[in-house]
N, C-alpha and C positions, 0 to 999 in steps of 0.2 A: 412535607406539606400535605394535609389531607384537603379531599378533590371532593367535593358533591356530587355526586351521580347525575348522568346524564338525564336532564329531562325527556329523551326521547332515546330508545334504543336505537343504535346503530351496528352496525358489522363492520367489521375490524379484518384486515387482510394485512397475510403476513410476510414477511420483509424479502424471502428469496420471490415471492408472487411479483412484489411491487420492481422489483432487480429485474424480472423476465419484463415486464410492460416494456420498462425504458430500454431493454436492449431492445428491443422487438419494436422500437420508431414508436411504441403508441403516444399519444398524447396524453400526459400524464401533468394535472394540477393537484399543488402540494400548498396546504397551508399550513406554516409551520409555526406555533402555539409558544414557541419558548424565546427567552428574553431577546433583546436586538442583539445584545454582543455576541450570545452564544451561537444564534442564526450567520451572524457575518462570519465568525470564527469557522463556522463549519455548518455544512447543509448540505442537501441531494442535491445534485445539480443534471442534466445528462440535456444533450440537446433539445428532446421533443419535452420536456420538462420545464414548466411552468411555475415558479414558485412564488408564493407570498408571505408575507412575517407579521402575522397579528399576534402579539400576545398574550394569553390566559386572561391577562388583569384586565383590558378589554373587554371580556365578556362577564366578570365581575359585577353581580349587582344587577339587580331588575330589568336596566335597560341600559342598551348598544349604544353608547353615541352615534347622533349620525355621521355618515359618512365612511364609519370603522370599516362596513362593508364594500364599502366601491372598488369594484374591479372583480370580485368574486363571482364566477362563471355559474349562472342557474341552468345552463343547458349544458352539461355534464359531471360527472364523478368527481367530489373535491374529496383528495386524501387529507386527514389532518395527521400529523407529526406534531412529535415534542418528545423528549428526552427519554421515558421509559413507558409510554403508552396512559398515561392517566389524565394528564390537562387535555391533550388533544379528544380521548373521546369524551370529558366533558362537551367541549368546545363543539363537535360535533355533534355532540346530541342536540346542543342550542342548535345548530345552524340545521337540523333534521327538521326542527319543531318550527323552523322559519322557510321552509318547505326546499331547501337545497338539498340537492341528491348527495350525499356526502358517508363516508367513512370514516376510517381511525387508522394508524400503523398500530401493529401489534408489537409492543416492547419498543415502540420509538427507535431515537436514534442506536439506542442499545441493542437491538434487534439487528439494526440495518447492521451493525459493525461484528454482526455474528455471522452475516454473509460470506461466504469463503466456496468460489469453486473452482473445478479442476477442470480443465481442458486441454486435449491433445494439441501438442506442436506439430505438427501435419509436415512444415516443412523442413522437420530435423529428418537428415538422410541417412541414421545409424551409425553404428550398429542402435539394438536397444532403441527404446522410445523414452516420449518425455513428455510430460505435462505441466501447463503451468496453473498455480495455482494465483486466485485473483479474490483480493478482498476489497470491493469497493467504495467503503467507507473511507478507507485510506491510501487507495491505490498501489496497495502493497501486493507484491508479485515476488510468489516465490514457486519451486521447480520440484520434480520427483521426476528421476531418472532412474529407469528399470530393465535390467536385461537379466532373462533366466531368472535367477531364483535370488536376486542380489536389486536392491534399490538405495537411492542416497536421496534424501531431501536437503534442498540448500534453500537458505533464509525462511526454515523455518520458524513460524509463532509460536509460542507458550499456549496462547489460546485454544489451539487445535493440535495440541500434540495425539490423542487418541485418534484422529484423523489420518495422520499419516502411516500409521502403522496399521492402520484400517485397508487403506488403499494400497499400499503396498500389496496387503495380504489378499485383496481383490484381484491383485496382480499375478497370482502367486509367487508373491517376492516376499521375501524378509528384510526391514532396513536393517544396513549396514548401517551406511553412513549418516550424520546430520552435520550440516558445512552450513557455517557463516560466510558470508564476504567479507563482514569485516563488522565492528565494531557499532552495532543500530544504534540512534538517537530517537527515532521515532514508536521504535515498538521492542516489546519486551520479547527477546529471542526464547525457543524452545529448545535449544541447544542442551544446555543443563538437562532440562526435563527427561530429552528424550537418549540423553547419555544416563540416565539412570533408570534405562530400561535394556541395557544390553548392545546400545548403538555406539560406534566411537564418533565421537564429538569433534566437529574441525572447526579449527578460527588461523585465521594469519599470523604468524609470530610476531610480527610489529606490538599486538595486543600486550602482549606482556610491557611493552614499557610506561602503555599507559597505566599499569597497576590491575593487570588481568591476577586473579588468588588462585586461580585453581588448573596451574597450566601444567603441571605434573597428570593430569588427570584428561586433560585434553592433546589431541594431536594438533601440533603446530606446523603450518606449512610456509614456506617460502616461493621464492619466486624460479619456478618451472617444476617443481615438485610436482607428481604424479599418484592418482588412486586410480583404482579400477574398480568400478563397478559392475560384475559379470564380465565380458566381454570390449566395454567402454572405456575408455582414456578418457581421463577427468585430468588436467592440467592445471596448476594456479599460474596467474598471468598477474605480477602484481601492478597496478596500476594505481598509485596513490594520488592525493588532492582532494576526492570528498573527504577522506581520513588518510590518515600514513600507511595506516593496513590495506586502506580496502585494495582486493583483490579479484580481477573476473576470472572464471572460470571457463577454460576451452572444451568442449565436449564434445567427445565422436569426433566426424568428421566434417562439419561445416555450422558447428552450433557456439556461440559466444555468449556466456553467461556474464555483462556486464557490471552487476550490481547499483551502484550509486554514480557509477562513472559517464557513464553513456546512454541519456533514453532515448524513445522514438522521436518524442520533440524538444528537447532539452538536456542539458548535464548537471552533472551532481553540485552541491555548494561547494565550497570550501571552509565556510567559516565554521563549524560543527565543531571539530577536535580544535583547529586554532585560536590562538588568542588576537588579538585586534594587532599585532604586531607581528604576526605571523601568517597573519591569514594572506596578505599579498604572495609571500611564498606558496603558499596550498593550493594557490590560484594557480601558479608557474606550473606547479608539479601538476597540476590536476588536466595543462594545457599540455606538457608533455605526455602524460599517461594518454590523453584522445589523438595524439599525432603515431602514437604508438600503435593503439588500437585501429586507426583508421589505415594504417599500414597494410593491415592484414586482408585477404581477398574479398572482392566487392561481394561476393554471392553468399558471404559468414550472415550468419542466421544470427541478430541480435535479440535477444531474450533481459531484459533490463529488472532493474530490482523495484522500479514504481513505473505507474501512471498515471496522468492528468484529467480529469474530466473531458477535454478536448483531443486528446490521445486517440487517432483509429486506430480501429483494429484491422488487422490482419484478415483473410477470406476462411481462415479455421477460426475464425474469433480469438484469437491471440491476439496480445501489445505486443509482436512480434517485428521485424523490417529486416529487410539484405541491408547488409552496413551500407551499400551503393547508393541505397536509397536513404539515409539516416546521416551521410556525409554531404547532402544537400543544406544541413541545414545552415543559415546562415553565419550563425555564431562562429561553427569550425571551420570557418574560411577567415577569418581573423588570424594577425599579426599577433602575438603573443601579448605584447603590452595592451593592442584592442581588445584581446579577448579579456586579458585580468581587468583593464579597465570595467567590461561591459558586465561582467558575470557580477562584479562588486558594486554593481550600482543598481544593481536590480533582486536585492536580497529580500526575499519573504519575511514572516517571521517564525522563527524556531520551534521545531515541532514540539507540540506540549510536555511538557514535567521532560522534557531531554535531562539534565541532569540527574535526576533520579534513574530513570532508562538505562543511560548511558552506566552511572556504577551497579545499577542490577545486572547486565550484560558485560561486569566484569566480573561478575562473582562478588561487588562485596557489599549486597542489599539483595535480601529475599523476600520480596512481598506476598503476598497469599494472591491465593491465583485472584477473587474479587480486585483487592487492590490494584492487581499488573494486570487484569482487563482496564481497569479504567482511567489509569495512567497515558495507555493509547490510543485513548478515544479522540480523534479529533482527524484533521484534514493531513493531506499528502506534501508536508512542507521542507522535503530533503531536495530539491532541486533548488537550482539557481534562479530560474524563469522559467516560465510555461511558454515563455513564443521567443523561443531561440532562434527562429526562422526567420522573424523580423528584423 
C-alpha cells in the first residue's frame, strides 16, 4: 500500500531506544496505526505503557471525525507504531500539524521484533558464565553459555544467527555447540543455520519421530546425556508435555535451563504437538515433568525459554527465579487431574503459522530468511496462562 507523506515532518526513534524507555519505568504513550485485529493479535504492551489503536483509515481524507482523537495525551510524547514504519509516520505527521508533540517507530512492529539482547545471569554460580538472551516482541529467551575458549547457544533464532557467533567471539570463545530444547512452534530455530558453519547441532531424539530429515546430521540427545562446554556440565533432563521432546537443560552447578516446561509465572501448553485426543495426556506428562523439576533443590536458578509482559525480572535484569521462588505458584500445587483440568481450560491461541514453523524446524521446509522472519512475527503464545498464580 503506498502512504502520502507526512504533512509535517516528524522524528522517528528507533526500536532498541523505545525498549530502554519502557524498561527504564518511563511513561511511554503508543499509538498504534494498524488494523484492530492485528493490534489485539499483538502489540507493545510493558507496564508504564500506555497504548491506543487508531487506525490509518482514520486519518484518511481531509478530515478526523470527531472524537477519533479523545484520549490522546497533548502534554507529552505520543510514539506512533504500525507494522513497518510508514502509516504511523503519516499519521504522525497529521497529528504534528494538529500541534501534538509526537513521533514514529522506526521500522514498526518489524523493527521492535529485531530487538534481541544479551544479559548476564549474575546468579549462575559456575563454572563459566551465561547470558541470557531476550527478544521482546515475543518473549523469547534464549542462553550462551561460555567457559575458556568453548561456548554453546541454546534455543537459538535463525534471525540472529551472525549474533551468536559475534558474541561468543567477544567472548573469546568459539561456538561449539547450538542446542534446541525441543521442537519450537513459535519461531523458526537457527539450529540448521548455525550447524552449517562448523557448530554441532543438538535437538532431543524424541524429534525424529515426529519426521525430523536430517538427524544423521544432527547430534541427538536423550534423557541424562552430557556435553561439555570448556569446563561446564550441560546435562539433558528430559521433561516432556509442552512437546514429547522438550527437554531442560542442567547447567554448571545450580543453573536450570527449563525451556517450554517451567516459566517464572506460568507452564508450557500441551496442546502444540498433541492432537485433541491426546492432549489430556501431554497435560499428565507435562504435570509429571514439573513434579519432577520441582524435586530438584529450592536454590536451582531457573532460566525459562519465554516471558510474559507481566514477568519480573530478576535484580540482574534476567526472567530468571530460585525454583523456591517459582514453586509458589499456584497452578503447581494442584492435584494432577486440577491441574489437567486448569492448564485446558485456559488455552491461548496458537502461535502464528506454527504449522509451517513446526515442519521448518524439522528440516522439511526452508523458507528464505524474509519469509522465516515473518512467519514469527507475533505475541508469546507457548504457555498455558500468564497467571498461574491465580
Amino acid at each position: 500500500m503506498e502512504f502520502p507523506p507526512p504533512p509535517e515532518p516528524v522524528e522517528s526513534v528507533e526500536a532498541p531506544e523505545l525498549r530502554q524507555r519502557i524498561d527504564d519505568g518511563e511513561t511511554v504513550t503508543l499509538l498504534d496505526t494498524r488494523p484492530v485485529d492485528k493490534y489485539e493479535r499483538w502489540h507493545i504492551g510493558g507496564e508504564s505503557v500506555t497504548a491506543h489503536n487508531i487506525p490509518f483509515t482514520a486519518f484518511q481524507g481531509e478530515d478526523i471525525e470527531e472524537g477519533t482523537l479523545e484520549g490522546l495525551p497533548t502534554d507529552r510524547t505520543i510514539t506512533a507504531v504500525c507494522a513497518i514504519g510508514q502509516s504511523s509516520e503519516y499519521v504522525a505527521g497529521v497529528l504534528a500539524e494538529r500541534g501534538y508533540n509526537v513521533e514514529h517507530l522506526a521500522d514498526g512492529m518489524e523493527g521492535w521484533a529485531r530487538v534481541y539482547d544479551a544479559v548476564e545471569v549474575t546468579g549462575y554460580e559456575g563454572p563459566g558464565r551465561v547470558w541470557q538472551y531476550q527478544r521482546p516482541s515475543s518473549g523469547c529467551l534464549g542462553y550462551l553459555v561460555v567457559d575458556g575458549e568453548e561456548a554453546a547457544v541454546v534455543d537459538p533464532l535463525r534471525a540472529f544467527t551472525e549474533r551468536y557467533h559475534a558474541d561468543a567471539s567477544e567472548r573469546g570463545a568459539t561456538l561449539t555447540y547450538a542446542i534446541d530444547t525441543h521442537v519450537h512452534a513459535d519461531h523458526v530455530s537457527g539450529l540448521r543455520r548455525l550447524a552449517g558453519r562448523g557448530v554441532e547441532g543438538v535437538i532431543p531424539a524424541p524429534a525424529t519421530e515426529r519426521g525430523l530429515v536430517d538427524a544423521d546430521e544432527l547430534r541427538l540427545v536423550r534423557d541424562g546425556d552430557s556435553l561439555q562446554v570448556g569446563t561446564v556440565p550441560v546435562e539433558a533432563v528430559h521433561a516432556p508435555g509442552h512437546t514429547s521432546g522438550m527437554t531442560a537443560l542442567s547447567v554448571g552447578s545450580n543453573l536450570l535451563l527449563t525451556g517450554d516446561t517451567l516459566f517464572i509465572d506460568s507452564v508450557g501448553r500441551p496442546d502444540l504437538e498433541a492432537d485433541d485426543e491426546g492432549v489430556s495426556a501431554a497435560a499428565r506428562q507435562l504435570h509429571a515433568s514439573l513434579e519432577a523439576l520441582l524435586a530438584r533443590p529450592d536454590a536451582t536458578l531457573v532460566c525459562p525459554g519465554h516471558h510474559s509482559e507481566t514477568t519480573t525480572r530478576a535484580a540482574d535484569g534476567t526472567y530468571t527465579a530460585r525454583l523456591g521462588e517459582v514453586g509458589d505458584l499456584g497452578i503447581l500445587s494442584l492435584s494432577r487431574d486440577q491441574f489437567v483440568e486448569t492448564v485446558l481450560a485456559d488455552m491461548p491461541p496458537r502461535p502464528s503459522n506454527d504449522g509451517v514453523i513446526v515442519a521448518t524446524n524439522l528440516g522439511r521446509q526452508d523458507p528464505d530468511d524474509e519469509a522465516a522472519f515473518t512467519l514469527e512475527l507475533g505475541p508469546n503464545n507457548c504457555a498455558a496462562t500468564q497467571s498461574s498464580g491465580d
